[in-house]
KOLFI-715438 format. One record per atom (N, C-alpha, C, O, CB): x, y, z. Coordinates in steps of 0.05 Angstrom, whole numbers, plus 5000, padded with zeros to 4 digits. Glycine has a CB too. Layout:
N
XYZ/...
// end
This chain:
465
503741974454/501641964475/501742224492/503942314496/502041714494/499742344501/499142554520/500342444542/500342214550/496142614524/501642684554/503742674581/503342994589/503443184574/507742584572/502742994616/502043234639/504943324629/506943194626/501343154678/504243624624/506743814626/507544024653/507844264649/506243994601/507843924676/506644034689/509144254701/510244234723/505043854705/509644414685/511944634689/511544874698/509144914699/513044694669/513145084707/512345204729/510845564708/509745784714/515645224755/511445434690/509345634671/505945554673/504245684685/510345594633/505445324659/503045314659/501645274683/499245314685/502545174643/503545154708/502345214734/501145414746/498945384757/503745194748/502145644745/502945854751/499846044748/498346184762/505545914734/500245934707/498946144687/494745984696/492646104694/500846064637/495545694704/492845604704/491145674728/488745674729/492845324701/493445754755/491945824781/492846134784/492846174808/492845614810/493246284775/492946574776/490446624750/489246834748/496246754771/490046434734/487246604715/485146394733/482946514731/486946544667/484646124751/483646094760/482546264783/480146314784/484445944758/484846374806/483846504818/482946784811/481746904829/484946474833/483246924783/481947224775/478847134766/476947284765/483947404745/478846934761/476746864746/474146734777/471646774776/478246594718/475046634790/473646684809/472746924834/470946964851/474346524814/474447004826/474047234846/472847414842/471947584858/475747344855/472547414806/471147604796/467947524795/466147684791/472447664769/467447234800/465047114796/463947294822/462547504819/464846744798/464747204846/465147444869/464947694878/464047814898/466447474872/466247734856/467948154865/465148284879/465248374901/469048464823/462748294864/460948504889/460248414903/459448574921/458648654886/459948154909/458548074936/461048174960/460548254982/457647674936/463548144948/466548184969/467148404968/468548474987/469348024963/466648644944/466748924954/465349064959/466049254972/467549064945/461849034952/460749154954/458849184983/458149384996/460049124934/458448934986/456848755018/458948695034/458748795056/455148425014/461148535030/463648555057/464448745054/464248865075/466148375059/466148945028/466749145033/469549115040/470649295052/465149235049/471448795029/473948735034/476448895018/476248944994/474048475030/478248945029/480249125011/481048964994/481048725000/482649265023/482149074962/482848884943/485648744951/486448604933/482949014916/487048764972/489548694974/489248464984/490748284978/491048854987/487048435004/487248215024/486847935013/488247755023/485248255047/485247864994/484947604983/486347554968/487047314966/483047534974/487747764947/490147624929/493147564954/494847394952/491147894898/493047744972/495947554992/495347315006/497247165011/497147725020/491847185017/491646985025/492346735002/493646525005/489147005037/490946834978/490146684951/494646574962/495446394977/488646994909/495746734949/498646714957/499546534971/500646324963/499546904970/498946614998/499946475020/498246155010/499545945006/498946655056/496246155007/495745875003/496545694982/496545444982/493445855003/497245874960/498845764945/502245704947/503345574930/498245884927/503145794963/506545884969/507545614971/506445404964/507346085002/510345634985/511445394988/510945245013/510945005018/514045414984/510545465031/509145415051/505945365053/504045425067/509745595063/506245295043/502945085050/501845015018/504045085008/499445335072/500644954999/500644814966/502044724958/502144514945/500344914945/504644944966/506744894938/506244974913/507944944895/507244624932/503845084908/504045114871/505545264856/506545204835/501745204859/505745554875/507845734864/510045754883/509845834907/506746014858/512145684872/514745604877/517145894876/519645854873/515345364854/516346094878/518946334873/521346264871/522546294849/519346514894/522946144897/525546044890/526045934873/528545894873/526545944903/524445794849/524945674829/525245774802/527045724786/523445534830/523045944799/524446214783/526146364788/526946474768/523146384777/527546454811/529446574818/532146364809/534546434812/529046654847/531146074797/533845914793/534945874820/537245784819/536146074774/533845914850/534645854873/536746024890/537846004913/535345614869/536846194870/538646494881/536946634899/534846694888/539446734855/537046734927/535446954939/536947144931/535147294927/534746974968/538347234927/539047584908/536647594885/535147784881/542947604886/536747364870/535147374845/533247354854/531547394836/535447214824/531947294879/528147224882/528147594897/526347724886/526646824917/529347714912/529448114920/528748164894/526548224887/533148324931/531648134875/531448324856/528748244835/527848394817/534348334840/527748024840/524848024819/522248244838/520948444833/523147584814/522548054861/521148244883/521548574876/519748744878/522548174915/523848644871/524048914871/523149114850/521849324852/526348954876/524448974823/522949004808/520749014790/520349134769/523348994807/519148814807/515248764803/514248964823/511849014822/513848394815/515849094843/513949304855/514849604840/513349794840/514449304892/517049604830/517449824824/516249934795/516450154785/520049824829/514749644782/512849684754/510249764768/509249984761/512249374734/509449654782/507049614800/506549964810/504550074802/507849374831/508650094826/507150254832/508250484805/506950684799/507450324865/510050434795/510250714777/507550704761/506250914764/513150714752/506550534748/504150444721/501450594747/500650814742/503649934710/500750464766/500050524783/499550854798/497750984809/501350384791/502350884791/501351254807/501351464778/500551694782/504751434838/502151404754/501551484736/498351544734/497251734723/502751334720/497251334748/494451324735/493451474758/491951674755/492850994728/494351404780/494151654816/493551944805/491552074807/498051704839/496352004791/495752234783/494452364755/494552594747/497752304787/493452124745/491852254716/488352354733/486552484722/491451904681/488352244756/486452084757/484852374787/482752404799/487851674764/487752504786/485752724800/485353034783/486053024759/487152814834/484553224791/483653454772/485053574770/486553654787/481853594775/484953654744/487253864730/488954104749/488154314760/485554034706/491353994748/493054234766/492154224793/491554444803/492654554757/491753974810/490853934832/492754014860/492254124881/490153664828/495153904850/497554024863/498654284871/499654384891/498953964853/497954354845/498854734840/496454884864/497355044880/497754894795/493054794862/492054914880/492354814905/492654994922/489854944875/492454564914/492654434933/496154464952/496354294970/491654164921/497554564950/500154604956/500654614981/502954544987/501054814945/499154684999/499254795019/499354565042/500954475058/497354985018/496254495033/495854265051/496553975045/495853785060/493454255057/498053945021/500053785018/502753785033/503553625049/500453814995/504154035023/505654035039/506254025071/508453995082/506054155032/504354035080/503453955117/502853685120/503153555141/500454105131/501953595095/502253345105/504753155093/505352945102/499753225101/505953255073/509253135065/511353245077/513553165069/510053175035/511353425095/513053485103/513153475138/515053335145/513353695089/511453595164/511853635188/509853215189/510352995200/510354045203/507553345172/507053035182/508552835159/508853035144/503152945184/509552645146/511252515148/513252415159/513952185163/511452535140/514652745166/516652655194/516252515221/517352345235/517452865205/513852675221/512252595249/511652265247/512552125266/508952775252/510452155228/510151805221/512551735230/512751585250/509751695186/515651865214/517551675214/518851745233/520551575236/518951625194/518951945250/520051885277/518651815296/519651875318/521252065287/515451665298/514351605322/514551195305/514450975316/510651835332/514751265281/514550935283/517050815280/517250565280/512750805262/519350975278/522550885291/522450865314/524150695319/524951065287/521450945336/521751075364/520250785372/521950635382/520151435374/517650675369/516350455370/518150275365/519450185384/514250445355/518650205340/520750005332/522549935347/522649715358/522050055311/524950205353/527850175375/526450105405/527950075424/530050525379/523850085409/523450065441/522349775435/522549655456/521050325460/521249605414/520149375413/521849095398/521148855398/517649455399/524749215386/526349045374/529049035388/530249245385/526549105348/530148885399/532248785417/534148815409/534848635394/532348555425/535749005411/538949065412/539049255383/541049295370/541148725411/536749325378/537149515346/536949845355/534949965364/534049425317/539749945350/540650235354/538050445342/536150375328/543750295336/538450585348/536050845348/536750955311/534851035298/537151195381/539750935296/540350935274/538550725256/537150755237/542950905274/539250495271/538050265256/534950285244/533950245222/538250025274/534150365271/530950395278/529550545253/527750455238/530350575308/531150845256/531951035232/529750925205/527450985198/536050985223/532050705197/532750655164/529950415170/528950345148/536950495151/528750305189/526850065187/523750185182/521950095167/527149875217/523550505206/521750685199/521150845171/519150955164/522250845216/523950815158/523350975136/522050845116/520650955099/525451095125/522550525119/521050395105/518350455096/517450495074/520950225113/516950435130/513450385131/512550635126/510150675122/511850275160/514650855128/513651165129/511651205100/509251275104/516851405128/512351175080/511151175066/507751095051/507750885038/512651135063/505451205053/502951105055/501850935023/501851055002/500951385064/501350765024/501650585001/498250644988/496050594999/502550195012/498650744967/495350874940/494150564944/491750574945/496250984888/494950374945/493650134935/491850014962/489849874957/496249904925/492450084989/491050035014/488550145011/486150075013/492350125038/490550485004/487850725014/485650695005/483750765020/488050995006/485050554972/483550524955/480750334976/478650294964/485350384928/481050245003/479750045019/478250245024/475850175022/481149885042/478750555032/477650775047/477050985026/475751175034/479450885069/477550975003/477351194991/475151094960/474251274945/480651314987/474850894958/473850784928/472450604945/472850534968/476050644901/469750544918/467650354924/465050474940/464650694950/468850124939/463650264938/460650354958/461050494983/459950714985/458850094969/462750395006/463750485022/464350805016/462650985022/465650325028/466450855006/467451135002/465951324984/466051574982/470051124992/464451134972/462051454955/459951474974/458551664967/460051394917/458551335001/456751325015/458851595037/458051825038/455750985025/460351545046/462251595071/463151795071/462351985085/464351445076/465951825047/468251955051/467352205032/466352165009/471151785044/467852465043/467852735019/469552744990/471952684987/469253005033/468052814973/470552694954/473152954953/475052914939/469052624917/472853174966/475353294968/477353154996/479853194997/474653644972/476253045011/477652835023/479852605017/481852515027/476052725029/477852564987/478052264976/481152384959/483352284959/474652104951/480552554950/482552704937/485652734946/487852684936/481452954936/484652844973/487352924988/489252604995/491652574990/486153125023/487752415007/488952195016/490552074987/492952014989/486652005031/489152034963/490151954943/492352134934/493952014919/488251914927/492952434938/495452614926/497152564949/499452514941/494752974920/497052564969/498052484992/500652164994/502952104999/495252445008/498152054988/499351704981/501151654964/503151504965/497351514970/499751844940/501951834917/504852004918/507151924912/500451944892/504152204925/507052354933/508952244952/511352244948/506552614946/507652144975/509352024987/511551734986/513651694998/508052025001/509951584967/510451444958/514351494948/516251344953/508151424943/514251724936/516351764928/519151944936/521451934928/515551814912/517552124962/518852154982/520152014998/521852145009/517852234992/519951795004/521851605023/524051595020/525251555041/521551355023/525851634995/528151594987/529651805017/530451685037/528451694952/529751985015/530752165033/531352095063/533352085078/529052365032/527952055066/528351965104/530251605106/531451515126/523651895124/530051505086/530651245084/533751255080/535151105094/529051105061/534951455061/538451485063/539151625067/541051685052/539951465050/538151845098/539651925114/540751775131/542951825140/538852065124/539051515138/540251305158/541551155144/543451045155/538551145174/540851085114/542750855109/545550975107/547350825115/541950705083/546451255094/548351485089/550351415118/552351285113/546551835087/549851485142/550051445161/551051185172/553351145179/548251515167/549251055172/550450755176/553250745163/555350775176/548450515160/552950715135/555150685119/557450765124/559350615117/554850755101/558051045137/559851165132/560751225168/562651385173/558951385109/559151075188/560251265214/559450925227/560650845247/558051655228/557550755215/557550465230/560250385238/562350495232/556450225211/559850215252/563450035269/566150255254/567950195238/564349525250/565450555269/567250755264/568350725233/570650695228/569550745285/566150745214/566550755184/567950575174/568650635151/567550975175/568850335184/570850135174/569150025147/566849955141/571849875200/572650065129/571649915106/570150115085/568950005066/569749705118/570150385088/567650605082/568150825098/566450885115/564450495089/570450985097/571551225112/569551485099/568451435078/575351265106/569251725110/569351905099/566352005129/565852245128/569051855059/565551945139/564252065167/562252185157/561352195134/566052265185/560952335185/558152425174/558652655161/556752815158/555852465196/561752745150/560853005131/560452815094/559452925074/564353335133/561152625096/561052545072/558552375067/557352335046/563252415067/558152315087/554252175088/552852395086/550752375074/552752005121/553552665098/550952875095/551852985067/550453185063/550553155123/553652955045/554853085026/553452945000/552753044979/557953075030/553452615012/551852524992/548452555000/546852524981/552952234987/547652595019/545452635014/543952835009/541552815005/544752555025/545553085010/545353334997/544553304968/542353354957/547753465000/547553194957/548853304933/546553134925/544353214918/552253264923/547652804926/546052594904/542752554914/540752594900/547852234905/542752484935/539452504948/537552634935/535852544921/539252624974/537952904943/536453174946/536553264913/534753274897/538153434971/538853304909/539053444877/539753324852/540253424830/540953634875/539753084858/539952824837/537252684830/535952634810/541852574849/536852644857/534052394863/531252594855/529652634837/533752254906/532052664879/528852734885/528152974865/525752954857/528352834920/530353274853/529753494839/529453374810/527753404792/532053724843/531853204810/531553104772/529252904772/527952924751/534952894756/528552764785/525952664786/523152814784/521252774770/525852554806/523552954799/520753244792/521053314770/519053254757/520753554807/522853434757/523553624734/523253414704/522853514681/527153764739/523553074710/523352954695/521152854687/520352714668/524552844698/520252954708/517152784709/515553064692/514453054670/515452684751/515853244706/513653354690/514353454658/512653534643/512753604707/517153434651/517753424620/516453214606/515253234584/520553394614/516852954623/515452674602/512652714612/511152614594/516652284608/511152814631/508052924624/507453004604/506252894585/507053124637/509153394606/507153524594/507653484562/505753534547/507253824603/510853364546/510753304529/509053064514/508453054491/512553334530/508352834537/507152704536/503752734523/502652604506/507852644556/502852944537/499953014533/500353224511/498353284499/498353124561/501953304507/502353554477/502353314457/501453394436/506253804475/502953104455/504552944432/502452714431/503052574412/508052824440/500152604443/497952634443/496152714442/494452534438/497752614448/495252934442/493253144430/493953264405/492353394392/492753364448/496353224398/497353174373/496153094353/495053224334/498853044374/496452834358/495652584352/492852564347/491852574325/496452414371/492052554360/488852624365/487752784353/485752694343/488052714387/488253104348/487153274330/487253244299/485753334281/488153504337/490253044296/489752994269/488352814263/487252864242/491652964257/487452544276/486052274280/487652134276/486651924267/484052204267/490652134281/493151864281/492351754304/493651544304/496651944284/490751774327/490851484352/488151464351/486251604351/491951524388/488851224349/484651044355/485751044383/487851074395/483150594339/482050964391/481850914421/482450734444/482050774468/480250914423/483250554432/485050374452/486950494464/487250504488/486350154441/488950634439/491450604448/490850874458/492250904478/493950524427/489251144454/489151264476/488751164500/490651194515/487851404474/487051074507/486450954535/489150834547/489550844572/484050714533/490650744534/492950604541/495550784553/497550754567/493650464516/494350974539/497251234532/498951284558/501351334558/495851604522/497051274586/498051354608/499051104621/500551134641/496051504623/498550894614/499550614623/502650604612/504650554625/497550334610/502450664587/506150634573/506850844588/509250804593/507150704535/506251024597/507951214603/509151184625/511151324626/507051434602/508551024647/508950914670/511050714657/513350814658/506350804686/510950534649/512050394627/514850504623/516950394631/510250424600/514750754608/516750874603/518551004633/520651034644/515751064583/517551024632/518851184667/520550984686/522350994704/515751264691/519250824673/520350554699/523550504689/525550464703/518050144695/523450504661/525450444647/527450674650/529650654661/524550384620/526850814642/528751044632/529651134663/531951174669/526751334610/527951164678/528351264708/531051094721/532951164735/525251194728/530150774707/531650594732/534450664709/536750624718/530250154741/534150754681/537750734668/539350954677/541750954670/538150754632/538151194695/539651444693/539551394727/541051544740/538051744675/538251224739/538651264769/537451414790/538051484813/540651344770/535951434780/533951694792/531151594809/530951364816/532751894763/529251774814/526451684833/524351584820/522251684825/525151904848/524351334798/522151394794/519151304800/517451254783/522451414777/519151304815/515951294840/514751604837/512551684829/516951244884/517251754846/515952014847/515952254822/515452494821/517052134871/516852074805/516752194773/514652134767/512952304765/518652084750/513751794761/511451754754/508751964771/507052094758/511351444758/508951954793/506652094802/506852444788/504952604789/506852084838/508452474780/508252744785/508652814752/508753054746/510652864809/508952634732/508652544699/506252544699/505352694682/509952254686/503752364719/500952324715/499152574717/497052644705/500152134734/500852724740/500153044737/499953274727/498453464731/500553124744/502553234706/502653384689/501353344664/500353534651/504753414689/501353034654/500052914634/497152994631/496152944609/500252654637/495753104649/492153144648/492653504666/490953574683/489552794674/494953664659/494753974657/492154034650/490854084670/496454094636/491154044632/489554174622/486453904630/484254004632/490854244587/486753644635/484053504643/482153504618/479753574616/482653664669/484253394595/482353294572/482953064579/481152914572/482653364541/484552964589/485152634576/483152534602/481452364598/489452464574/483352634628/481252514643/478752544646/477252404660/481652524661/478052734633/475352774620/474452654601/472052674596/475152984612/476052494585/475452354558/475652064566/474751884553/477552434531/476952034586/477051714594/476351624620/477351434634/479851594590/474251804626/473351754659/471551534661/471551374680/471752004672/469351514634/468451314641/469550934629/468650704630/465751404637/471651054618/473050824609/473550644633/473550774654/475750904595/473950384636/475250194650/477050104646/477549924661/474350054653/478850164628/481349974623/482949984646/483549804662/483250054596/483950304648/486450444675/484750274701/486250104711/486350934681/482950294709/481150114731/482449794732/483949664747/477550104719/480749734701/482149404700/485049314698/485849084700/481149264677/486349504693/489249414696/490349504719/492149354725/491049514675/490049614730/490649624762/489549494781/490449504804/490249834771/486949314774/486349164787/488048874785/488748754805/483849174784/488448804763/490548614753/492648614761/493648414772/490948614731/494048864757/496348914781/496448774810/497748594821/496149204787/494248954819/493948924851/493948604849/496048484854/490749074868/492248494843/491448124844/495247994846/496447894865/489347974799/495848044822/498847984815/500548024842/501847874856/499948194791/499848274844/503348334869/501948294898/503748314915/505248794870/500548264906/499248224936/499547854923/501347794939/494948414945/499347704914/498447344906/501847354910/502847204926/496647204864/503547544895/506347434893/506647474924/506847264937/508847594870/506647774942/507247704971/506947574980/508947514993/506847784986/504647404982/503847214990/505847024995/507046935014/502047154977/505846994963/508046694962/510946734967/512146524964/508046554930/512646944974/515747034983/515447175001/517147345005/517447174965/512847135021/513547305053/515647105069/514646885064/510247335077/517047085078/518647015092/517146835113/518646755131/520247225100/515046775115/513246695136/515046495171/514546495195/510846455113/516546375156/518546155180/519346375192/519246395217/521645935169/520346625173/521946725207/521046955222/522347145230/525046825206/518046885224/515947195239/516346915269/516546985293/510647315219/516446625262/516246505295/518046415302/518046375326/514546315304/520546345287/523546285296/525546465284/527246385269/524545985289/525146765290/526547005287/528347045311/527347115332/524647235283/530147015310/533347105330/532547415331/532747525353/537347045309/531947515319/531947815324/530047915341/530848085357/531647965302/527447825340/525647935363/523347745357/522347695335/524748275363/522647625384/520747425396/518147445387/517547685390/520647445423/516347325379/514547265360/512647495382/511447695373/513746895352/512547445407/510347585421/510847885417/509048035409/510247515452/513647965424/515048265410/513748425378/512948655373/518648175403/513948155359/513648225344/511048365331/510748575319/514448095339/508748115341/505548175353/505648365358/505148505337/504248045377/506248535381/506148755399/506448985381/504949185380/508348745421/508648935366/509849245344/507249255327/505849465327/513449185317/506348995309/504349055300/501549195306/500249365294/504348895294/501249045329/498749185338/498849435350/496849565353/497449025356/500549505356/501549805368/501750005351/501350245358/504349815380/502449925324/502750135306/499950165294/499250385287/505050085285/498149945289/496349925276/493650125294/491750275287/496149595271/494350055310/491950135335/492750495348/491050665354/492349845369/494950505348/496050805351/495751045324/495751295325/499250765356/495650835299/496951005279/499051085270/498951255253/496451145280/500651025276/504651155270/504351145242/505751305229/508250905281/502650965231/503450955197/500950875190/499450745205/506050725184/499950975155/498250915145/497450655133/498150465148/498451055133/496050585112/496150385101/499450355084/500550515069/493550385084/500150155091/502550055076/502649755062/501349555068/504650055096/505049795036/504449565019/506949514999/509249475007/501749615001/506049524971/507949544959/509549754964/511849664961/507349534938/509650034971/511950184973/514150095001/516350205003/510850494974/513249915019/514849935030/516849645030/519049595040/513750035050/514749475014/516449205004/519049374975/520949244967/513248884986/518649554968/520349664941/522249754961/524349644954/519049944917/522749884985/524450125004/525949945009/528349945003/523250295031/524549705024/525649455037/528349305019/530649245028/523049235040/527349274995/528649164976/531049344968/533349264967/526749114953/530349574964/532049794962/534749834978/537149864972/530449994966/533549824997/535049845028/536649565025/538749625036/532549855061/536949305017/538349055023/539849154995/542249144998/536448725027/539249214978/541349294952/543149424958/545449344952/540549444932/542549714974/544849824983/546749615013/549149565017/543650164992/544949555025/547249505048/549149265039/551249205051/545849415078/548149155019/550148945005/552749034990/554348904977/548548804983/552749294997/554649404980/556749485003/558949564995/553449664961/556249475033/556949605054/558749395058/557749205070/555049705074/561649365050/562649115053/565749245067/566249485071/562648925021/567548995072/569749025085/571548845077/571348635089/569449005111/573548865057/574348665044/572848445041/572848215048/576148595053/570748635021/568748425001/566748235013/565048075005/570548234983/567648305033/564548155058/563248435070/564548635076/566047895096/559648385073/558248535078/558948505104/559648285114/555948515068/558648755118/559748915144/557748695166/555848545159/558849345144/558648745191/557448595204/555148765207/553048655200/558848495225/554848975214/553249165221/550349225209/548149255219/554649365218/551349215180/550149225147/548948985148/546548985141/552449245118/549948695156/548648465159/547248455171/545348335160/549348315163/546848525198/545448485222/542848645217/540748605229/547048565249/543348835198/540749075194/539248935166/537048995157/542249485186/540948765157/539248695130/536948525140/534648525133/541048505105/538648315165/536048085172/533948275189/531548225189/537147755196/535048495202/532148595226/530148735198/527748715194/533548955261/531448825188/529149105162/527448815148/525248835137/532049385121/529048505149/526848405127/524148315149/521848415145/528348075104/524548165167/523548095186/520348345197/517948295195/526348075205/521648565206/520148755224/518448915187/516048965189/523049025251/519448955167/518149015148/516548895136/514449015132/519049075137/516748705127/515048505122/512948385143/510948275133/516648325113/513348385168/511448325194/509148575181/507048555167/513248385234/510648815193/507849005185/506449065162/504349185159/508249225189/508248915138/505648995117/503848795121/501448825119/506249015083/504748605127/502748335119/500148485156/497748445158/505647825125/501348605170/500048675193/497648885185/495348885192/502048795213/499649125161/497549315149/495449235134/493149315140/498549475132/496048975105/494448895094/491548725109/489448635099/496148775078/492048725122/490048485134/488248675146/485848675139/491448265159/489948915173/488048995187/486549255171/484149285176/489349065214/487749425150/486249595136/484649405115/482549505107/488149805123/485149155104/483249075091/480148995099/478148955085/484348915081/480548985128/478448845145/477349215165/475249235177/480448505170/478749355165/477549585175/473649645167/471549585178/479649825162/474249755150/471949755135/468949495142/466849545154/473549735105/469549285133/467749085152/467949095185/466249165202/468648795145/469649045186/469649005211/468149275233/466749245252/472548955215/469249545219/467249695222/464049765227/462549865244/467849755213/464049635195/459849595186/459549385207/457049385208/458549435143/460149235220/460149065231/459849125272/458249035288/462548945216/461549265274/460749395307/457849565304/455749525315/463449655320/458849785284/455649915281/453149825291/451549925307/454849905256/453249515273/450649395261/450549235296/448449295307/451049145223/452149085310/452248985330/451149185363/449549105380/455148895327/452549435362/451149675371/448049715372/446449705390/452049875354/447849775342/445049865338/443849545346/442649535368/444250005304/443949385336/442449185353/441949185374/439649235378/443049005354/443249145392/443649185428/442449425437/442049455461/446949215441/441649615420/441249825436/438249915425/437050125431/443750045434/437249665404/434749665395/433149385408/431049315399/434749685363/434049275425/433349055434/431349115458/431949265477/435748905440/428448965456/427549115477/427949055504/429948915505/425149135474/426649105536/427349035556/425648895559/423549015557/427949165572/425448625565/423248445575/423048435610/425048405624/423948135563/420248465620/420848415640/417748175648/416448115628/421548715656/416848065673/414647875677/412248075679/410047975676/414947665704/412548325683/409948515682/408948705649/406948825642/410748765708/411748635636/410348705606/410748455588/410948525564/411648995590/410848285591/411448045571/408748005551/408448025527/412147725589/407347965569/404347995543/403748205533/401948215516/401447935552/405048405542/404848675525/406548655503/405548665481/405548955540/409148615506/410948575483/410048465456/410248585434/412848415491/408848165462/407448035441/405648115424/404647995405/406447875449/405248365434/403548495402/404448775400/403548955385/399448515403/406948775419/408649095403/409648955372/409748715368/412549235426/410249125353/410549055327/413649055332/414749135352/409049265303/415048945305/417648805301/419349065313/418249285311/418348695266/421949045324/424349275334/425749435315/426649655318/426749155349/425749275295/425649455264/424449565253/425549685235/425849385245/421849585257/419749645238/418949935238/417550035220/417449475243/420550175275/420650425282/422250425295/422450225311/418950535289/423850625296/426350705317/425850745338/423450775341/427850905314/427350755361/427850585390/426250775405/424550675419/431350535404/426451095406/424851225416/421551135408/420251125429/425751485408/420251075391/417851075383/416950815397/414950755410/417451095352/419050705391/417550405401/417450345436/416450155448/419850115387/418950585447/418150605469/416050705483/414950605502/419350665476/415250955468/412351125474/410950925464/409150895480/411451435461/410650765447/408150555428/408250435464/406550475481/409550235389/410750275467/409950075496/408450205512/406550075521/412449975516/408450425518/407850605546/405550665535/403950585551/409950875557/404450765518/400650745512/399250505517/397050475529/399850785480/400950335504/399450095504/398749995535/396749885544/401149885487/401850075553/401549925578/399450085604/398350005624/404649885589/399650345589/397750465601/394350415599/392650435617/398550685595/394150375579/391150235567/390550035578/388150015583/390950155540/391749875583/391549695591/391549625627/391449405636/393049595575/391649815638/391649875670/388449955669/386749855684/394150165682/387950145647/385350255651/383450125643/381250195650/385050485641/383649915628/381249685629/381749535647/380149355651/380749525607/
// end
């Protein structure tokens, strides 16, 4: 006899193609006329599905009920997410974009990045209760980073081909993507630090010459140089060994189209076995991979790289959803729900940080891997503890703060405009022109100057008979 299988596979598999499949019934009326960022409905879709409020998707249950194991899936679904992701960032702008553009990249990855992450540490240590200016440090370095997947609210779609310049559109997207992979640095100088000079280095001797030694040595010339240098070897061999391919006619067209998706693919892998950056490999593999701007010339008007990154996005904004920590943004020991409000809207409304998302849920994750390691006869440091619960809390507050308010920018925008121009096309009624009004023509029908001289002929004519 037939019996409901109702396991956390086909659960799962029946309301994530339910909700793609509706949303797509959707998609232009919600990007094109609201104009909503793609992030924001797959984290509500989430949250309404979570454990907190449906129940349908259950995380701790695939995690087998381990939270180490529900981070480390978390960590590793963002770190597919954005490598596949900025691979395509960088196929996806014009050949050698970097090489000309250098300049004003660098001004903005370098004096302004800093500038983000020391004004939105400085925010943080003045809005979170009893967390050291170090601490603050390593919580800023998180959000420092500007997440490709927000920007896409401001930079892609009707909106941004009406609006934004496309050498604009350009810069924010090389910007997003680079940075992305920059964080490592500003993020373990403080953790470096912590480690090694917290509750006078106990448990972890060696002071700030051995915290600045590793972040020299391993940081700087491990991470971040062998990551550059790796990235653009698996590019440019990448696109040589493909055009290869191609000139002889060994790849049909799928699996071209595909070519820059494995390669992200590959990166993720090979990056995470040798230890290295790869966020900022992949971006800078996608750059080298379209040197020369055949392969994005040959697959510009393809959709696949489009549709699989949209699939992405759906996926990892639906999973936040369902593993935000939601209980402890209002019974948080660390700082008071109204505090917490406050940071959000302060950063959001000031600017300290861009759109943020998946890169700073990956940092976050990143950051609790290492401090788990910060132990004292095999128990994590008190210090290291106390910083694991404030970074999940205050990081996770602001993305879910970023996603919402940059997804709704954009409307909410078209939206004052349109409220403006109303009010200020509205005419003045008063008891000496009211029967005049009644045959001025509609307030739409000519702009506000005209329709004022139209009144004032008319009211004048009408004196003189």
């Amino acid at each position: 006899m037939p019996t409901l299988s109702l396991i956390n596979f086909n659960i799962v598999s029946a309301a994530f193609g339910g909700f793609i499949a509706i949303l797509g019934l959707l998609s232009h009326l919600l990007k094109n006329d609201f104009y909503l960022g793609e992030a924001l409905i797959p984290l509500l879709i989430g949250v309404c599905l979570s454990p907190a409020a449906a129940n349908v998707i259950r995380p701790l249950d695939y995690a087998h009920g381990e939270e180490e194991n529900l981070h480390a899936i978390t960590l590793h679904f963002a770190r597919l997410v954005l490598c596949v992701q900025l691979v395509i960032v960088g196929v996806q702008l014009p050949s050698q974009y970097i090489r000309y553009n250098w300049k004003s990249l660098a001004w903005l990855l370098g004096p302004g990045m800093i500038a983000m992450w020391l004004s939105t540490s400085l925010v943080i240590w003045a809005m979170v209760p009893h967390l050291s200016f170090l601490h603050s440090l390593a919580v800023g370095a998180c959000v420092t980073p500007t997440d490709p997947i927000l920007s896409n609210a401001i930079i892609k779609g009707a909106f941004a081909d009406q609006n934004i310049p496309k050498d604009l559109q350009r810069v924010i997207i090389s910007e997003s993507g680079a940075n992305d992979g920059l964080g490592y640095p500003f993020l373990f100088i403080a953790l470096y630090l912590i480690k090694y000079t917290g509750m006078g280095g106990e448990g972890q001797p060696g002071g700030v010459r051995l915290a600045m030694a590793y972040w020299f040595g391993e940081m700087w010339m491990y991470v971040i140089v062998l990551s550059v240098i790796y990235g653009l070897v698996v590019g440019f061999l990448a696109s040589k060994l493909l055009h290869w391919a191609e000139d002889r006619k060994l790849v049909d067209q799928e699996s071209y189209q595909i070519f820059a998706i494995a390669q992200g693919l590959f990166i993720v892998g090979t990056c995470g076995m040798i230890g290295t950056d790869e966020v900022l490999a992949s971006f800078i593999a996608g750059n080298a991979f379209n040197f020369d701007d055949r392969f994005r010339s040959k697959t510009e008007d393809d959709s696949l790289q489009q549709t699989t990154d949209m699939l992405l996005n759906y996926a990892i904004f639906a999973w936040f959803g369902a593993v935000c920590p939601w209980s402890s943004f209002a019974h948080s020991e660390i700082i008071p729900i109204g505090r917490l409000i406050g940071l959000g809207v302060l950063c959001l409304i000031t600017g300290f940080f861009g759109p943020i998302g998946v890169s700073a849920i990956f940092y976050l994750f990143v950051s609790l891997e290492f401090l788990g390691h910060v132990t004292v006869k095999g128990v994590v440091r008190e210090d290291a503890a106390r910083l694991g619960e404030d970074i999940q809390v205050v990081v996770w507050f602001l993305v879910i703060c970023s996603i919402v308010g940059h997804g709704l920018s954009v409307p909410l925008g078209k939206l004052g405009f349109k409220i403006v121009g109303l009010l200020r096309s509205k005419p003045v009624k008063s008891a000496n022109n009211a029967q005049n009004l009644e045959d001025i023509e509609s307030p739409n029908s000519f702009p506000l100057g005209e329709r004022i001289e139209h009144s004032s002929v008319q009211m004048e004519s009408t004196g003189k008979a």
